[in-house]
Structures are given as C-alpha cells and as structure tokens.
Biopython code that builds the backbone (N, CA, C, O; Angstrom):
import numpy as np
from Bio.PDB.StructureBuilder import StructureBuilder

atoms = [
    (1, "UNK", "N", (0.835, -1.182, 0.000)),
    (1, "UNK", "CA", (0.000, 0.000, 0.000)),
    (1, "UNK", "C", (0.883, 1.250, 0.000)),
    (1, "UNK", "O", (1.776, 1.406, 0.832)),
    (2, "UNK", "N", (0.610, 2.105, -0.932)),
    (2, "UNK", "CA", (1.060, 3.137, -1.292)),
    (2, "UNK", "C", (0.968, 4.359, -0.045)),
    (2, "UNK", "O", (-0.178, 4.806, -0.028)),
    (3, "UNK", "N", (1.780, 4.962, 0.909)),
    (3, "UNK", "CA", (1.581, 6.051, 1.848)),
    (3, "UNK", "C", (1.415, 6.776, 1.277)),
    (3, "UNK", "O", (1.639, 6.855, 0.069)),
    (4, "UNK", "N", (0.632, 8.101, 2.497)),
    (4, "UNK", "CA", (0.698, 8.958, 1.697)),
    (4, "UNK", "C", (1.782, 10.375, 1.902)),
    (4, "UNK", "O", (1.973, 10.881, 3.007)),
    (5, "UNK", "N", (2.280, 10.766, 0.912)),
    (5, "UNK", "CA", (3.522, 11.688, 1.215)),
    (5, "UNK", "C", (3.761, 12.586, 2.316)),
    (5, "UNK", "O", (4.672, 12.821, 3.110)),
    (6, "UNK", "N", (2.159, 13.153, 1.969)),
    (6, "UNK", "CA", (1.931, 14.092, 3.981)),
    (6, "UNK", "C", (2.011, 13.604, 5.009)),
    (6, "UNK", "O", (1.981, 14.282, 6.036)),
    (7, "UNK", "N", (2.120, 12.457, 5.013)),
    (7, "UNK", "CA", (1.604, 11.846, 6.330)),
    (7, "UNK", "C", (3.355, 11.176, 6.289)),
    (7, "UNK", "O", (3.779, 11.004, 7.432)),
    (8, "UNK", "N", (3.965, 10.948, 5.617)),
    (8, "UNK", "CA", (5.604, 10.955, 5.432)),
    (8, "UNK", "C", (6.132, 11.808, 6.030)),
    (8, "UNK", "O", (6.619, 11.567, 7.134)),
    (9, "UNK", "N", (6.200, 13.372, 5.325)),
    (9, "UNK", "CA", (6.505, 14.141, 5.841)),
    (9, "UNK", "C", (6.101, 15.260, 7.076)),
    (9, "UNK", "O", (6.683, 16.293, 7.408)),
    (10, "UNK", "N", (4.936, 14.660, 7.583)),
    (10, "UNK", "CA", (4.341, 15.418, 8.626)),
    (10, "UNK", "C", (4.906, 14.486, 10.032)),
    (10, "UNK", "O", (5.019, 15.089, 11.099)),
    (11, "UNK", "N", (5.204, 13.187, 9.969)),
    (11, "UNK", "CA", (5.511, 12.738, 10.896)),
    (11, "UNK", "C", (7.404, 12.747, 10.627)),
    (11, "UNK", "O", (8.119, 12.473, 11.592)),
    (12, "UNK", "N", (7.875, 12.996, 9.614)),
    (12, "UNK", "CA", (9.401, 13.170, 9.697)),
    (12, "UNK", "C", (9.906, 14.863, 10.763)),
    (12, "UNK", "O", (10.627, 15.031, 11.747)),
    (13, "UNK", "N", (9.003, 15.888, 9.822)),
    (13, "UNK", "CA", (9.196, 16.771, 10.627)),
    (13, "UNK", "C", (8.528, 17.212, 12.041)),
    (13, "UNK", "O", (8.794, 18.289, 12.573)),
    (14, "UNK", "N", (7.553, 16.176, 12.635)),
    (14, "UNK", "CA", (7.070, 15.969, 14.080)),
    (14, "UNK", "C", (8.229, 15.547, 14.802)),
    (14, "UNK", "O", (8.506, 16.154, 15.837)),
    (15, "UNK", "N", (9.198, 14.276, 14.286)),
    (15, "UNK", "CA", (10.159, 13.824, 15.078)),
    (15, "UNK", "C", (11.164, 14.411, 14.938)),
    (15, "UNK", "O", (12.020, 14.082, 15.759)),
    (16, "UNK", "N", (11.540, 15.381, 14.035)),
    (16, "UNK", "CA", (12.426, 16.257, 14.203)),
    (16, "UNK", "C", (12.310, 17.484, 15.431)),
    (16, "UNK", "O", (13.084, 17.845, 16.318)),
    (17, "UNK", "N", (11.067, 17.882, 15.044)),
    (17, "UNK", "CA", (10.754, 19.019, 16.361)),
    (17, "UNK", "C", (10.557, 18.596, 17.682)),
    (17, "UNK", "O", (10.823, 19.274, 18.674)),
    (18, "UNK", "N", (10.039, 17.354, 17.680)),
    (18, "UNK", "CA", (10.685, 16.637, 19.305)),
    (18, "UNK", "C", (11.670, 16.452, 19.674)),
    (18, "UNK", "O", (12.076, 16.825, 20.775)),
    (19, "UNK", "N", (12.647, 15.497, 18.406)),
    (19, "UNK", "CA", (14.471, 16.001, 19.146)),
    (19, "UNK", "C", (14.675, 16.719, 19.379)),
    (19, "UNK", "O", (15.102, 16.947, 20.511)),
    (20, "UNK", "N", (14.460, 17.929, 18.143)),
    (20, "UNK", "CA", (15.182, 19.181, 18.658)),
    (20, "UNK", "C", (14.683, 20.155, 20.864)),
    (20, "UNK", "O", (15.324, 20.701, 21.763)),
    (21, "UNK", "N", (13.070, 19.723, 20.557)),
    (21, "UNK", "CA", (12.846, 20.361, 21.708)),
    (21, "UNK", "C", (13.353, 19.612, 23.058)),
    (21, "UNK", "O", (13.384, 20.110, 24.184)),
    (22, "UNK", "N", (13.747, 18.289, 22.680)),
    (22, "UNK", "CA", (14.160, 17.385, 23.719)),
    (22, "UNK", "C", (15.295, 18.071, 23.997)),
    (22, "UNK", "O", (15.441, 18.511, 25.137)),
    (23, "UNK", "N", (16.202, 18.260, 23.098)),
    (23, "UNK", "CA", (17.675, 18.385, 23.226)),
    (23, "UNK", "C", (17.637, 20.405, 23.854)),
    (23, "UNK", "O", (18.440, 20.923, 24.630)),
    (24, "UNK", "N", (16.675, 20.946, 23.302)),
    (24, "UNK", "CA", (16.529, 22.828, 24.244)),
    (24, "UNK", "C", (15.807, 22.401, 25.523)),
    (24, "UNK", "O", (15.726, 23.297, 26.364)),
    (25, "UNK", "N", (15.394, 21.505, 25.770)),
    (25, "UNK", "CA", (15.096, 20.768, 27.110)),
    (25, "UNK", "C", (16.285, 20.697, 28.128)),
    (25, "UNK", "O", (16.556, 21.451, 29.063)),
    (26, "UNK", "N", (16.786, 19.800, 27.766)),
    (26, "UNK", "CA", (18.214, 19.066, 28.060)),
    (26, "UNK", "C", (18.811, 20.528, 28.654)),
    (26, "UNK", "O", (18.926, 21.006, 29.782)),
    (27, "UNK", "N", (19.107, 20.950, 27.383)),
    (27, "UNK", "CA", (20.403, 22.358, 27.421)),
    (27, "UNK", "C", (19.626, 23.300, 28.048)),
    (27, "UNK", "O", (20.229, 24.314, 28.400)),
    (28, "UNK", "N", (18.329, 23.232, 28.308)),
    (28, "UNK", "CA", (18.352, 24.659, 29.058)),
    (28, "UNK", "C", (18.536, 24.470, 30.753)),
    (28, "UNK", "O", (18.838, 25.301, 31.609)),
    (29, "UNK", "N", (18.157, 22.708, 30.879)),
    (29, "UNK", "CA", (18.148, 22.589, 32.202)),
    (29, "UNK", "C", (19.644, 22.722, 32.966)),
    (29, "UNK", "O", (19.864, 23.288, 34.037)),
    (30, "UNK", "N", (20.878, 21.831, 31.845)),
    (30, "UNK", "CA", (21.423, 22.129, 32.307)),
    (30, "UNK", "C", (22.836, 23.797, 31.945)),
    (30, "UNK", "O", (23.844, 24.173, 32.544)),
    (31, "UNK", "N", (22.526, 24.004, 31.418)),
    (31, "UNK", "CA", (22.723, 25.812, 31.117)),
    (31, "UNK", "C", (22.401, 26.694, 32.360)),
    (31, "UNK", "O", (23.084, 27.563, 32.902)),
    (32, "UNK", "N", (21.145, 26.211, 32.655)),
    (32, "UNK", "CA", (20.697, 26.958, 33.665)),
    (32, "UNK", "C", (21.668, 26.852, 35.508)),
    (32, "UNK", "O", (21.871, 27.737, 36.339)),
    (33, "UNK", "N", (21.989, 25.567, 35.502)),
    (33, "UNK", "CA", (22.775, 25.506, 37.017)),
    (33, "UNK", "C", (24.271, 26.126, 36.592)),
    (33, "UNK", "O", (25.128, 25.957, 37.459)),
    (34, "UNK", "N", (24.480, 26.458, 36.012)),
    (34, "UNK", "CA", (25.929, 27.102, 36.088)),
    (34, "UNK", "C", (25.552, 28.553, 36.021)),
    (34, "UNK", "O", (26.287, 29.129, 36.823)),
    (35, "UNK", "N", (24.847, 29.310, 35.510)),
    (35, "UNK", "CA", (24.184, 30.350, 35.299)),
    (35, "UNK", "C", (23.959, 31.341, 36.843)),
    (35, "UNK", "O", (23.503, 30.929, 37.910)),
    (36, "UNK", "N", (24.371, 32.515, 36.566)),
    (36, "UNK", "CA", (23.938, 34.012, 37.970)),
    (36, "UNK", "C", (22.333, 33.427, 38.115)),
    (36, "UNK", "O", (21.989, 32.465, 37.429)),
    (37, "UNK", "N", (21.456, 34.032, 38.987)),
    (37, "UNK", "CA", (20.435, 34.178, 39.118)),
    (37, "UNK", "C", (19.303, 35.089, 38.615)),
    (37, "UNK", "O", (18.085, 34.960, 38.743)),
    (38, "UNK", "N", (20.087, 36.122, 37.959)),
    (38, "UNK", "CA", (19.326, 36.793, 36.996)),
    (38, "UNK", "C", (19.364, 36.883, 35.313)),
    (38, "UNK", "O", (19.043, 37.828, 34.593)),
    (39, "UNK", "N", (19.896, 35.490, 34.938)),
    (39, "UNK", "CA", (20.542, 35.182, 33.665)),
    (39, "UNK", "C", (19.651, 33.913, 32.858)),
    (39, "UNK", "O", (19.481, 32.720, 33.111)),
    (40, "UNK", "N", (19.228, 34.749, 31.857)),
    (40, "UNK", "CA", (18.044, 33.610, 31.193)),
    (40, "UNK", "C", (19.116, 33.326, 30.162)),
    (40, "UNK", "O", (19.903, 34.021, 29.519)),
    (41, "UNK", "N", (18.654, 31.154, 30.318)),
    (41, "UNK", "CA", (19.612, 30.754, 29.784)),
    (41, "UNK", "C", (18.464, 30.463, 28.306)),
    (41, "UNK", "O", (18.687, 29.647, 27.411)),
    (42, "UNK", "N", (17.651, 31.079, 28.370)),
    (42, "UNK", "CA", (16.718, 31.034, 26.665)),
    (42, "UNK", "C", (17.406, 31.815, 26.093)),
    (42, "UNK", "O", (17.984, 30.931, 25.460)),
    (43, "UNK", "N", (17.891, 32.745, 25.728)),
    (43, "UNK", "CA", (18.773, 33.495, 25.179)),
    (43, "UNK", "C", (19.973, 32.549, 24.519)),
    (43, "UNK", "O", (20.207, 32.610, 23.312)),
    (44, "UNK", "N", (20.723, 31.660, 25.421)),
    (44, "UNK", "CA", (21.504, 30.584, 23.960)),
    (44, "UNK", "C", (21.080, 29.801, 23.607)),
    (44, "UNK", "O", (21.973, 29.313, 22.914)),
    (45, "UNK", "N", (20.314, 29.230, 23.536)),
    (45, "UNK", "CA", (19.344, 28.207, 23.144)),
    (45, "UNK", "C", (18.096, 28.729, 22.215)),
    (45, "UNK", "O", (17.136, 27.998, 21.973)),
    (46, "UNK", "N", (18.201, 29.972, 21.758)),
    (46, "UNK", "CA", (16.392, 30.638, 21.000)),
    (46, "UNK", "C", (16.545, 29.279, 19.826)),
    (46, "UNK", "O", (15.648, 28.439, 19.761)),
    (47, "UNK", "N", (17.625, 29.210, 19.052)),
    (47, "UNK", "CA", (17.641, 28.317, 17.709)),
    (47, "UNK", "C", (16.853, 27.438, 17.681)),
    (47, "UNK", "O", (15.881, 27.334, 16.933)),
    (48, "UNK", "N", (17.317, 26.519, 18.744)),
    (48, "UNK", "CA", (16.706, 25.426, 18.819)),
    (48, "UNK", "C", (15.400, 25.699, 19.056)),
    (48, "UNK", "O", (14.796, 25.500, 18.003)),
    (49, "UNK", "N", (14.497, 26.135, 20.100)),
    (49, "UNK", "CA", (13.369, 26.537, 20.721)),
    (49, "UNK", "C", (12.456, 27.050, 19.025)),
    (49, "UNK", "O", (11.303, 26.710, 18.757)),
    (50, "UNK", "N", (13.348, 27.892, 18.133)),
    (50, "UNK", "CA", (12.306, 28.221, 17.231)),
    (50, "UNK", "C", (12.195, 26.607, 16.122)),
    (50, "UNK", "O", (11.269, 25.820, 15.927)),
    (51, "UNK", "N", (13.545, 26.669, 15.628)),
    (51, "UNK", "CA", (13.314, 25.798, 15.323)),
    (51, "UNK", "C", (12.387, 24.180, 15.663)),
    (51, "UNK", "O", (11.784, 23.413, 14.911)),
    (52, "UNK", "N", (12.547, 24.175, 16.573)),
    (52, "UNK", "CA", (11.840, 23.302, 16.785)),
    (52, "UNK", "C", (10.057, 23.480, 17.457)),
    (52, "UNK", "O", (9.229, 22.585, 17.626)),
    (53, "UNK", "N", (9.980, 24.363, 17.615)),
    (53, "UNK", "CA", (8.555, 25.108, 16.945)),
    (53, "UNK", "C", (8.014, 25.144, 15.626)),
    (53, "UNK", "O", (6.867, 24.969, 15.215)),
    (54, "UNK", "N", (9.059, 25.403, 15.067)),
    (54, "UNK", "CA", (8.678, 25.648, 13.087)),
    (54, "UNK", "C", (8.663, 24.172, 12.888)),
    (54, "UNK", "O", (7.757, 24.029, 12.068)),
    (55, "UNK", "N", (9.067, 23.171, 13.119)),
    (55, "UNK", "CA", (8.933, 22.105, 12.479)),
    (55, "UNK", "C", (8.089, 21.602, 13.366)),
    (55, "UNK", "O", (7.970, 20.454, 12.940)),
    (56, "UNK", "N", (7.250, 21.694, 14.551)),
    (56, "UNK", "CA", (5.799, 20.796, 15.122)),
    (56, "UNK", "C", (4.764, 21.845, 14.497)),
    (56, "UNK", "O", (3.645, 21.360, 14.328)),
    (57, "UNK", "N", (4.892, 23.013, 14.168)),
    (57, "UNK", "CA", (4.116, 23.297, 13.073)),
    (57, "UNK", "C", (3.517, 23.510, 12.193)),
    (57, "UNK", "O", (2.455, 24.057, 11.895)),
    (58, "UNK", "N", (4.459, 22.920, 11.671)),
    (58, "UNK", "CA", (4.505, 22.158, 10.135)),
    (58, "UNK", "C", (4.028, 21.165, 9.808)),
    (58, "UNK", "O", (3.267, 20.977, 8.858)),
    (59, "UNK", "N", (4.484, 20.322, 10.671)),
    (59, "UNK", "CA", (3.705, 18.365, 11.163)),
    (59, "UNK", "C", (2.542, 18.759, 11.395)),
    (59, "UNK", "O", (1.722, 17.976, 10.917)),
    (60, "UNK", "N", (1.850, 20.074, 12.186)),
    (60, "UNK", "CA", (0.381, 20.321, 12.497)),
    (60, "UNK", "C", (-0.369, 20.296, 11.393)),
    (60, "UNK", "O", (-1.457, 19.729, 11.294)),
    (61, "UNK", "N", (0.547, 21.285, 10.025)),
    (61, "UNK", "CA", (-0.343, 21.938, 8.916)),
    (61, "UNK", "C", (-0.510, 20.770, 8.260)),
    (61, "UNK", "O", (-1.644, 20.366, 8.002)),
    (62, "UNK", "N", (0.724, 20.010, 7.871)),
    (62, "UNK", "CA", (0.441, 18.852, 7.105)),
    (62, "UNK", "C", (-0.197, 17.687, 7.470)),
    (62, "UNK", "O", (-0.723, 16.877, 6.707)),
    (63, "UNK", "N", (-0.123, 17.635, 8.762)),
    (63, "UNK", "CA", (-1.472, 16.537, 8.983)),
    (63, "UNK", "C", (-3.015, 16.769, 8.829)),
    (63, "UNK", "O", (-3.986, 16.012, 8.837)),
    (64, "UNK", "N", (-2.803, 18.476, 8.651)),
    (64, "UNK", "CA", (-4.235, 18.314, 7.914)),
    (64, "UNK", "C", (-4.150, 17.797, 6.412)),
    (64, "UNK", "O", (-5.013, 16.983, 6.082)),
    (65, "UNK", "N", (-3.632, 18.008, 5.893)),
    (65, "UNK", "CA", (-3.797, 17.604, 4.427)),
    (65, "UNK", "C", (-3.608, 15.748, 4.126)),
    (65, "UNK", "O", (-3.772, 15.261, 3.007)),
    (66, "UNK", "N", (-3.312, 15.078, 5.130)),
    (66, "UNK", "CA", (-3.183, 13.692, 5.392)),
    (66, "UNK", "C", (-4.776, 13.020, 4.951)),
    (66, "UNK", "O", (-5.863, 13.359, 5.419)),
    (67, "UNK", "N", (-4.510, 12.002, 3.935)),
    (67, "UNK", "CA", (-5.745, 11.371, 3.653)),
    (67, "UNK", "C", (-5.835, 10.649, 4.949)),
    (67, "UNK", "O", (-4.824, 10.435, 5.618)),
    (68, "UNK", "N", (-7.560, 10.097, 5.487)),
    (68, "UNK", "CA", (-7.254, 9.490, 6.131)),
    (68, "UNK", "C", (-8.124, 7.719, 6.017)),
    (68, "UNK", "O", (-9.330, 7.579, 5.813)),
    (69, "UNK", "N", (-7.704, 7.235, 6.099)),
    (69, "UNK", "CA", (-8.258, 5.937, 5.611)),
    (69, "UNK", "C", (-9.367, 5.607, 5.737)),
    (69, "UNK", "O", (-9.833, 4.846, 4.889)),
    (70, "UNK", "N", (-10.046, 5.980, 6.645)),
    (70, "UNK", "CA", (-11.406, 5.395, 6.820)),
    (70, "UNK", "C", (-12.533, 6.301, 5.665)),
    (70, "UNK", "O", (-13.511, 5.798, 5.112)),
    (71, "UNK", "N", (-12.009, 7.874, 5.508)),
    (71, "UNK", "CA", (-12.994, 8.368, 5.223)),
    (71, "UNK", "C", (-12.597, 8.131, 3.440)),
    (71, "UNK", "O", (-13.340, 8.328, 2.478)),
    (72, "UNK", "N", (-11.506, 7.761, 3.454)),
    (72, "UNK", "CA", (-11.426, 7.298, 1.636)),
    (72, "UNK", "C", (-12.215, 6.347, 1.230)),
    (72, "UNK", "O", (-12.974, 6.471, 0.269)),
    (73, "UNK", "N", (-12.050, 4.821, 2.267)),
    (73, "UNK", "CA", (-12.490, 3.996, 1.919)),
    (73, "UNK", "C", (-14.132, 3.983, 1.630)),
    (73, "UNK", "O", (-14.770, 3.332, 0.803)),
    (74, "UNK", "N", (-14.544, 4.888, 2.563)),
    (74, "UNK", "CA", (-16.576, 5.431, 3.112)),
    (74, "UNK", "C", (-16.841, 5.791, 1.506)),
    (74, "UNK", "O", (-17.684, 5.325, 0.739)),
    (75, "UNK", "N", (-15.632, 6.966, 1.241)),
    (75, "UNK", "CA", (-16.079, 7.501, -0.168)),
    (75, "UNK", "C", (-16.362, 6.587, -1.475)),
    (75, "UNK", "O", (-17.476, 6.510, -1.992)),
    (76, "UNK", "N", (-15.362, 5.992, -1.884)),
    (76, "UNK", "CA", (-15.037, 5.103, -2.688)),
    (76, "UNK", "C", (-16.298, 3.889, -2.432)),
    (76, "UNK", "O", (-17.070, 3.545, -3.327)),
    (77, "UNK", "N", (-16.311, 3.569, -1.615)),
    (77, "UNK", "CA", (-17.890, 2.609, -1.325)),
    (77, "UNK", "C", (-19.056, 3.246, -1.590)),
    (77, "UNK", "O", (-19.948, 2.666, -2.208)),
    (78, "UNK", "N", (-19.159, 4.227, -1.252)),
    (78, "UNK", "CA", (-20.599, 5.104, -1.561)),
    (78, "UNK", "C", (-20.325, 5.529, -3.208)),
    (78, "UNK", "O", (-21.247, 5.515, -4.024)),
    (79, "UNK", "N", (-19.161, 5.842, -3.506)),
    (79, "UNK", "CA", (-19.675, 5.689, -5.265)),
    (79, "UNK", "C", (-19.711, 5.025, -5.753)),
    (79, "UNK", "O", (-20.223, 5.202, -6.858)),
    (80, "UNK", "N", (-19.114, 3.384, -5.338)),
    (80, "UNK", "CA", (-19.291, 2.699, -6.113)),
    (80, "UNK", "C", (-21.184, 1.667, -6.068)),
    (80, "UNK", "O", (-21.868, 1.030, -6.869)),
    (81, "UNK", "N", (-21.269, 2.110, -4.549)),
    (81, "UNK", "CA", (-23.058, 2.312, -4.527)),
    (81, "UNK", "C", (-23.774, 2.886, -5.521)),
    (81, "UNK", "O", (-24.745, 2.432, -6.126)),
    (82, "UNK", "N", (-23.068, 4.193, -5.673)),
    (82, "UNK", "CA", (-23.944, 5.000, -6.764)),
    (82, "UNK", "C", (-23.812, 4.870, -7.792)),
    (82, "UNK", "O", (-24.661, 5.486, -8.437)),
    (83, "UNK", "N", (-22.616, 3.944, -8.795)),
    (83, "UNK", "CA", (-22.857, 3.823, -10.084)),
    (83, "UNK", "C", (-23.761, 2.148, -10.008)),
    (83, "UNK", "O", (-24.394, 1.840, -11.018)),
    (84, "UNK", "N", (-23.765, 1.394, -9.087)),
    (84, "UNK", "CA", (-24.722, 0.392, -8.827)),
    (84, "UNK", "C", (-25.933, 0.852, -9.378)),
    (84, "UNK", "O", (-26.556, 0.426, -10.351)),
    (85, "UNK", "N", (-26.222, 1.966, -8.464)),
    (85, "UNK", "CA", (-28.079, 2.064, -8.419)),
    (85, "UNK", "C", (-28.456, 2.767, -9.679)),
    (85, "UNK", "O", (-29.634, 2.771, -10.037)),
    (86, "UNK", "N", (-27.517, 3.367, -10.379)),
    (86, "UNK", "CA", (-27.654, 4.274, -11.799)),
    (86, "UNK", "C", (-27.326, 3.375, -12.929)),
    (86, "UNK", "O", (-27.421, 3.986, -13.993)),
    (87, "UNK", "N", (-26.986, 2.185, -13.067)),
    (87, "UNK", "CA", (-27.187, 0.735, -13.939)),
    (87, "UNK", "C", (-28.470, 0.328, -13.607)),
    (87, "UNK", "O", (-28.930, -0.710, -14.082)),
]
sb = StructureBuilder()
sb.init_structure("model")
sb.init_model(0)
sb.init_chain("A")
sb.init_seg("    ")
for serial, (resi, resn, name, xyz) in enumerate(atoms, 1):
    if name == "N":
        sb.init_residue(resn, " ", resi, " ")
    sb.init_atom(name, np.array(xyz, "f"), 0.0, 1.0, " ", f" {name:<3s}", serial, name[0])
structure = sb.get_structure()
C-alpha cells in the first residue's frame, strides 16, 4: 500500500521538532545551574526553541492535508453504490 507523502513528511518533521525540543530541554536545564540568578539561559538556546517550533508546526499543517483511511475507503464505497443504483 502506497503512503501517503503528507503523512511521510508530517511525521518526519514531528520527530524532528521533538528532538530538537528534547535536546533545548536538556540544554536549558542544564545551562541553567551554572548560570547568575538573573541570567536567562533562553537566550543561547532561541535556535533550537524556534526551530523546533517551526517544524511541530509544520507536522500540524500537514497533517491536515493527510488522507485518512477510513474516510477514503466510506467515499469510494458510496460511489461505487452509486454507479450500482444508476445501472
């Protein structure tokens, strides 16, 4: 069975934006214990943080455009109902 490309690439760039946020996870926790007390350690880390925003939002947009199986199959049955009842 043939996938479908969105649903390829919506879950490639989902698991990309989870590493990445795993890993501004990681680094901010530990960034932060060496750090003054009035020193935001988001400031070296923005890259990651956007980036990996831009790509779970991307996985969002394109999973809308994801066929999804059940409602193909509903379709495809109901027309082939309807060239039935029109013979």
């Amino acid at each position: 069975m043939k996938k479908n490309i969105f649903k390829i690439l919506s879950n490639i760039s989902f698991y990309i934006g989870l590493a990445l946020f795993a890993y501004y996870i990681y680094d901010f926790i530990a960034s932060r214990a060496g750090l003054p007390v009035d020193v935001c350690p988001f400031d070296n880390s923005r890259p990651f943080a956007i980036a990996a925003t831009c790509f779970l939002i991307i996985s969002l947009i394109l999973s809308f455009f994801e066929k999804k199986k059940e409602k193909a199959d509903k379709t495809s049955d109901e027309q082939k109902d309807d060239t039935k009842d029109k013979k």
